[in-house]
C-alpha positions as CSV (number, residue, x, y, z in Angstrom):
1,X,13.3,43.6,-42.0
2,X,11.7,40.2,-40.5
3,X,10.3,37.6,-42.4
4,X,6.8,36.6,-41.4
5,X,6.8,33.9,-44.3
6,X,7.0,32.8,-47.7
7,X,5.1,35.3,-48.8
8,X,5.0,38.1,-46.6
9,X,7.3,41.0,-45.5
10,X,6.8,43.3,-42.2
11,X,8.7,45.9,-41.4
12,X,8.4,46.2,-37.4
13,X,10.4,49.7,-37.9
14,X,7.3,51.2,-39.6
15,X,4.4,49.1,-39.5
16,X,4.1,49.0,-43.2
17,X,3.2,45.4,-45.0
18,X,4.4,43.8,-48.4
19,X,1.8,41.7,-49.1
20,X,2.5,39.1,-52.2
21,X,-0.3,36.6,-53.6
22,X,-0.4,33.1,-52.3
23,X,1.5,31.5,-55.7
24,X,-1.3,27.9,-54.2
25,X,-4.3,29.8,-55.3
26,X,-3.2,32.4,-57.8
27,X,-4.8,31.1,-60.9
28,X,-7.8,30.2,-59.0
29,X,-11.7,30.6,-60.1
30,X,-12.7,34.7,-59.4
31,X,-9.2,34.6,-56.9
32,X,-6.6,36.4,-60.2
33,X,-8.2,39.6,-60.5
34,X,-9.9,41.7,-57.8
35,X,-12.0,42.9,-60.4
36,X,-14.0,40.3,-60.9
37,X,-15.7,39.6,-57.5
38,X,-15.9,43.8,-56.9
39,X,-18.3,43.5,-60.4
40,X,-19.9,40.5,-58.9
41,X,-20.8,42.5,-55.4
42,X,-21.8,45.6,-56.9
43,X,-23.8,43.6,-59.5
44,X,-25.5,41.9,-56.7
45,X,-26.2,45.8,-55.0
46,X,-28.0,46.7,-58.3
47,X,-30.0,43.9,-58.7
48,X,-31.6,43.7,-55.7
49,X,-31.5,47.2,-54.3
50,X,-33.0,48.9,-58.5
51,X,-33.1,46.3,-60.9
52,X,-35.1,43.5,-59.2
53,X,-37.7,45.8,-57.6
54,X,-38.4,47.1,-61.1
55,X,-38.5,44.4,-62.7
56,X,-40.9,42.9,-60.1
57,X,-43.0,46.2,-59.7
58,X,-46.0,45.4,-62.1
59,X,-45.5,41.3,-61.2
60,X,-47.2,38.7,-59.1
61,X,-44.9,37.8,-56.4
62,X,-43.1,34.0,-57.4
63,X,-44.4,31.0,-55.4
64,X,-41.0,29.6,-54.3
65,X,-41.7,26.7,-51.8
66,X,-39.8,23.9,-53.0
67,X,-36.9,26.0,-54.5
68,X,-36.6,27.8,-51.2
69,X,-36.8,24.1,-49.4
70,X,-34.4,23.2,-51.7
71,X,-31.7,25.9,-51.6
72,X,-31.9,26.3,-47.4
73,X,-31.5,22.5,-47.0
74,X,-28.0,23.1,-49.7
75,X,-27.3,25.2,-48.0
76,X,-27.3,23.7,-44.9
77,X,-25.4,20.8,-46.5
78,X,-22.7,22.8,-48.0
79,X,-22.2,24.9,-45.0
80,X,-21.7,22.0,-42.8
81,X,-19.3,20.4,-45.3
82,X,-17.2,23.7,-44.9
83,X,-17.4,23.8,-41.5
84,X,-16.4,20.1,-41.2
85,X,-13.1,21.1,-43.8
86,X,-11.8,24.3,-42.1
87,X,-12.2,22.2,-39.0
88,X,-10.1,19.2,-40.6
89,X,-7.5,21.7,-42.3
90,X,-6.2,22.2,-38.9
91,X,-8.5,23.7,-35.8
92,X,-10.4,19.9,-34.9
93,X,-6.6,17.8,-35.2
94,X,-5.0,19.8,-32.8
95,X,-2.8,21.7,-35.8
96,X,-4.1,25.3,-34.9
97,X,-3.8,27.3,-32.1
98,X,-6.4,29.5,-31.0
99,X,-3.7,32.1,-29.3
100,X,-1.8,32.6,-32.5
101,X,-1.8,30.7,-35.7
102,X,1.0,31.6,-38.4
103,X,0.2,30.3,-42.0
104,X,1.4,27.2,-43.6
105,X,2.8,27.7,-47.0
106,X,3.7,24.0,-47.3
107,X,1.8,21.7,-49.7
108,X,1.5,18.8,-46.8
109,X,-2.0,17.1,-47.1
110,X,-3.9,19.2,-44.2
111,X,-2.5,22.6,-45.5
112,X,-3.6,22.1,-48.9
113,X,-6.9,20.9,-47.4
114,X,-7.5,24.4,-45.2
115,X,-6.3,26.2,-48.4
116,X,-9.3,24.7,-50.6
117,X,-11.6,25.1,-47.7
118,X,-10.7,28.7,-47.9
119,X,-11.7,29.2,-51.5
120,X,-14.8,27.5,-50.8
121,X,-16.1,29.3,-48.0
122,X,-15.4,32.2,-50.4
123,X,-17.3,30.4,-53.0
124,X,-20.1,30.3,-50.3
125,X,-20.6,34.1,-50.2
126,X,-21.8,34.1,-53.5
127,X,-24.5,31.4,-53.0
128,X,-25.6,33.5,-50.1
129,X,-26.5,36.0,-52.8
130,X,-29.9,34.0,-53.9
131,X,-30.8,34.5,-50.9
132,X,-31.6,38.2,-51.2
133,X,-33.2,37.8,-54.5
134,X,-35.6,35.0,-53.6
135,X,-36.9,38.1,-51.8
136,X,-37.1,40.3,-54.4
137,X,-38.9,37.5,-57.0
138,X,-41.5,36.9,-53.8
139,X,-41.5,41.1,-53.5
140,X,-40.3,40.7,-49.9
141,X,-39.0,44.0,-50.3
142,X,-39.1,44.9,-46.9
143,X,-36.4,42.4,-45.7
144,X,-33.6,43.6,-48.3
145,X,-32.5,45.9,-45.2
146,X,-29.3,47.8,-45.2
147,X,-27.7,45.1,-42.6
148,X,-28.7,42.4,-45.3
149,X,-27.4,44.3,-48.3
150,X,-23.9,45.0,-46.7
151,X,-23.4,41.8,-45.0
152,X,-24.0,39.8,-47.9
153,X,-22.7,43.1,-50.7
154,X,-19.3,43.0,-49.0
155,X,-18.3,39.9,-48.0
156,X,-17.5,37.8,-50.9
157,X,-14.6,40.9,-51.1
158,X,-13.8,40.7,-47.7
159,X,-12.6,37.2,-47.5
160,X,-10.8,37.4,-51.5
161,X,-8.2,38.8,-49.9
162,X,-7.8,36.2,-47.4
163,X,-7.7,33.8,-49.9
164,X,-5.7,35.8,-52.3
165,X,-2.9,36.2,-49.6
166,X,-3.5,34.5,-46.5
167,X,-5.2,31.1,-46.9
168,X,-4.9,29.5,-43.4
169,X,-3.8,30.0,-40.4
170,X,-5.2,32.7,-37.7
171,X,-8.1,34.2,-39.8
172,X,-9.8,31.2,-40.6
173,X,-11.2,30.8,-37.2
174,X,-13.7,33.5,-39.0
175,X,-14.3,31.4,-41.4
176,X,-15.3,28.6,-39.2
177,X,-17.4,30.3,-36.5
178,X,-18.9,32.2,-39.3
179,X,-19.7,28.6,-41.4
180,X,-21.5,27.0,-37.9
181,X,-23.8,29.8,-37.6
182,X,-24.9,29.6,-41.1
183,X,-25.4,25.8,-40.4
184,X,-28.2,27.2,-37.7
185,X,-29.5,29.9,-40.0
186,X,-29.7,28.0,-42.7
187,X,-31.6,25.4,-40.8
188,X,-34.2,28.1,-39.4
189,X,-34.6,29.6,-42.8
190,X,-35.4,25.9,-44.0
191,X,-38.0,25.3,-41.3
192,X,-39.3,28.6,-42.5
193,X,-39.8,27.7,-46.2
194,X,-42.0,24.5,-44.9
195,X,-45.3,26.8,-44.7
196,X,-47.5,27.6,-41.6
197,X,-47.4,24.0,-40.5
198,X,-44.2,24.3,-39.0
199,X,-43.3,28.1,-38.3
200,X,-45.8,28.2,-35.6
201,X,-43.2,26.6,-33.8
202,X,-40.5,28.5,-34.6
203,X,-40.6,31.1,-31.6
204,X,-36.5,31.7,-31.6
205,X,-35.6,34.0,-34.6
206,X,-34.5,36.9,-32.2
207,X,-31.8,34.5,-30.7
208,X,-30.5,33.6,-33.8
209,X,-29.9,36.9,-34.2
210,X,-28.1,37.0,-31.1
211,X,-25.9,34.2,-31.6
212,X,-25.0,36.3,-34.4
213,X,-23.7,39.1,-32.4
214,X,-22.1,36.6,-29.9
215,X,-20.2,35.0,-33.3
216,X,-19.0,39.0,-34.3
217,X,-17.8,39.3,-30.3
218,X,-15.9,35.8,-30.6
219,X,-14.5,36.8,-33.7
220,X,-13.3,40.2,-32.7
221,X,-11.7,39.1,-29.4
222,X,-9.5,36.5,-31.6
223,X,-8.6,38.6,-33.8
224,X,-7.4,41.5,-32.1
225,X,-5.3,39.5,-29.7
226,X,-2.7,39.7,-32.2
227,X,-1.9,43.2,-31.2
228,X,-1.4,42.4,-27.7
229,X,0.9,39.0,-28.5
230,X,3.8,38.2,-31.1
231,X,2.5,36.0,-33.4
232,X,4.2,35.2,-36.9
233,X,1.3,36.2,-39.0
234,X,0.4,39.3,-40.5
235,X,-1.8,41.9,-38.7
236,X,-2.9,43.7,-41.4
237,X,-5.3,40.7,-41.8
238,X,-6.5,40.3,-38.0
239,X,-7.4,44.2,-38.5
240,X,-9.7,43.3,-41.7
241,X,-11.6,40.4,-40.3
242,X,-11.4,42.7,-36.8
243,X,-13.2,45.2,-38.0
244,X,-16.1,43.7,-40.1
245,X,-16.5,41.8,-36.7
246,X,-17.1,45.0,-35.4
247,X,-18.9,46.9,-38.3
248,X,-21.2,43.8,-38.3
249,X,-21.8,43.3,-34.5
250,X,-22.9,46.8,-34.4
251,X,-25.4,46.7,-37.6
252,X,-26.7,43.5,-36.2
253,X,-27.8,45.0,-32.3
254,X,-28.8,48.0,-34.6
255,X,-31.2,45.6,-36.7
256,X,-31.8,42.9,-32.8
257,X,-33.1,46.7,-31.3
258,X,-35.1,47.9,-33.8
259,X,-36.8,44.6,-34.6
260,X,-36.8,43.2,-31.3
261,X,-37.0,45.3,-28.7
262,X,-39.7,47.9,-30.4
263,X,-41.5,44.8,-30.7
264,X,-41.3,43.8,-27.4
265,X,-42.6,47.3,-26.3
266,X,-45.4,47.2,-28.5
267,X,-46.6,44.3,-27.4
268,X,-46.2,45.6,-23.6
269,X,-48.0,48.6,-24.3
270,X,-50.8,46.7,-26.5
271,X,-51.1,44.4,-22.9
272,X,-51.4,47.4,-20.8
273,X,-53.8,49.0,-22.7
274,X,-56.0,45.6,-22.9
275,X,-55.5,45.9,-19.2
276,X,-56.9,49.4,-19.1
277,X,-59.8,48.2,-21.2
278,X,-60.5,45.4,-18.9
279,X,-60.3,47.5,-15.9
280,X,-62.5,50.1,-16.6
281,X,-64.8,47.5,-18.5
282,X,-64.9,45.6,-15.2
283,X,-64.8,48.7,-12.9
284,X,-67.9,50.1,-14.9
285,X,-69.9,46.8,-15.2
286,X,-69.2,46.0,-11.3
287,X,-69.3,49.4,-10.0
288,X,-72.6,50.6,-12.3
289,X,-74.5,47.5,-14.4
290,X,-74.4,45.3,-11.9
291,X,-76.4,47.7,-9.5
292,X,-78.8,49.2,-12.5
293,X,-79.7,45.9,-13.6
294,X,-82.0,45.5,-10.8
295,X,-83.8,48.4,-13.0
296,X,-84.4,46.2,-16.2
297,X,-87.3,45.0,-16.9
298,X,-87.2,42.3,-20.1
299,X,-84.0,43.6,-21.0
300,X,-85.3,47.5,-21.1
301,X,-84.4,50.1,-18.8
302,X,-86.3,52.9,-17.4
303,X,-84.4,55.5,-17.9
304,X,-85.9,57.7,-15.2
305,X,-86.3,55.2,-12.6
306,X,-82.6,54.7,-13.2
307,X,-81.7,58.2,-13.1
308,X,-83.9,59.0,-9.7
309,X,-82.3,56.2,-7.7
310,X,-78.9,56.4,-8.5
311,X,-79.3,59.9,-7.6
312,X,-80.9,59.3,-4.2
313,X,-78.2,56.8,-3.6
């Protein structure tokens, strides 16, 4: 039996992990029980996916301009502040490593910092939920899609456990890859909620989305390193964040194909058949009007005098 740290035993003999609670964050907010963010998730499930639609079925959607320009530019804020912490807590002063990164169980000043980062970008996945239902009060039904529903249903549990167990060290380079990009989406999303005025000039949703799937790719890569190097942290973890990486790259080119590239298609085929239109609207006007319009007379043709000539032609 090795000892990973403070809190953690790994037997290398059978793979098997003894996972203990981080005594720093114990007794914090939603961190003590499991229970109590699994209610909050599937709370948020049952709102938006049953309760909100119904409740919204015989309603006027909600005019939410300035709360939506108000929550996006939060969110903004408070995304960039956790970005700026988990950066502090170790990655941006040279601490962390991006090879292998064990966790620090100390109480020194930068450690304690990453730890409270951690709670807060878990905090964060529950302000992500008003995000779905300022949909449902505007009846946007059509965007609560299953991606949406799972990415935002499951990771407030996701990342408990990180900050139940494990808060620092390798797996927080999720959390702050994951903290940058909502820094951009929140921004586009905040552009959005100005009105017509500006989203005419918004032309790159689709590669939002796929700086998305390049974050998932970046995060999968650095994660599962861990199994091809030793590195004094537990695996059990780079697995978890591993695998949503995975599970969410491939619901996100799922959603990129559907919404993107269908569109593209459409459009291409809409073109062609404008093309078509044009053609044989140009073919016939060159090939036919332009010749029987010597055969007008005040804008009235004879129909036989047409008929005779174009057959003696």
């Amino acid at each position: 039996m090795t000892r990973v740290n403070a809190t953690t035993d790994y037997s290398y003999s059978s793979g098997l992990f003894n996972v203990n609670a981080d005594p720093r964050t114990a007794d914090w907010l939603l961190v003590s029980n499991p229970l109590h963010t699994l209610t909050i998730c599937l709370s948020y499930v049952f709102v938006v996916k049953f309760l909100g639609p119904k409740f919204m079925e015989n309603r006027k959607p909600f005019h939410l301009k300035n709360t939506l320009v108000s929550y996006n530019l939060f969110q903004v804020i408070f995304s960039a502040w956790i970005f700026y912490s988990i950066g502090m807590g170790g990655w941006f002063t040279g601490e962390y490593s991006l090879r292998c990164q064990p966790v620090d169980y100390s109480n020194k000043p930068s450690t304690i910092r990453m730890v409270h980062a951690s709670w807060w970008y878990f905090f964060s996945k529950f302000t992500d939920f008003f995000d779905t239902i300022f949909f449902v009060l505007r009846k946007k039904f059509d965007h609560i899609n299953t991606l949406h529903v799972i990415h935002h249903g499951i990771m407030p549990m996701s990342v408990w456990f990180g900050v139940k167990y494990c808060p620092g060290g390798h797996s927080t380079f999720f959390g702050l890859l994951n903290s940058f990009v909502h820094v951009v989406m929140y921004f586009y999303y905040f552009l959005t909620a100005l009105g017509p005025q500006v989203q005419k000039y918004l032309w790159w949703k689709k590669y939002l989305t796929a700086f998305q799937m390049v974050q998932f790719v970046a995060i999968m890569v650095h994660a599962f390193q861990l199994f091809f190097t030793e590195c004094n942290y537990p695996k059990v973890f780079a697995l978890w964040i591993g695998s949503h990486a995975v599970l969410f790259f491939f619901l996100f080119r799922d959603f990129y194909r559907k919404t993107y590239k269908r569109r593209e298609i459409s459009r291409a085929k809409s073109s062609g058949s404008k093309a078509t239109q044009n053609g044989t609207s140009n073919g016939y006007s060159n090939g036919v009007v332009k010749n029987a319009s010597d055969y007008y007379v005040n804008g009235i043709a004879s129909a036989s005098e047409l008929h005779n000539r174009l057959k003696h032609q």
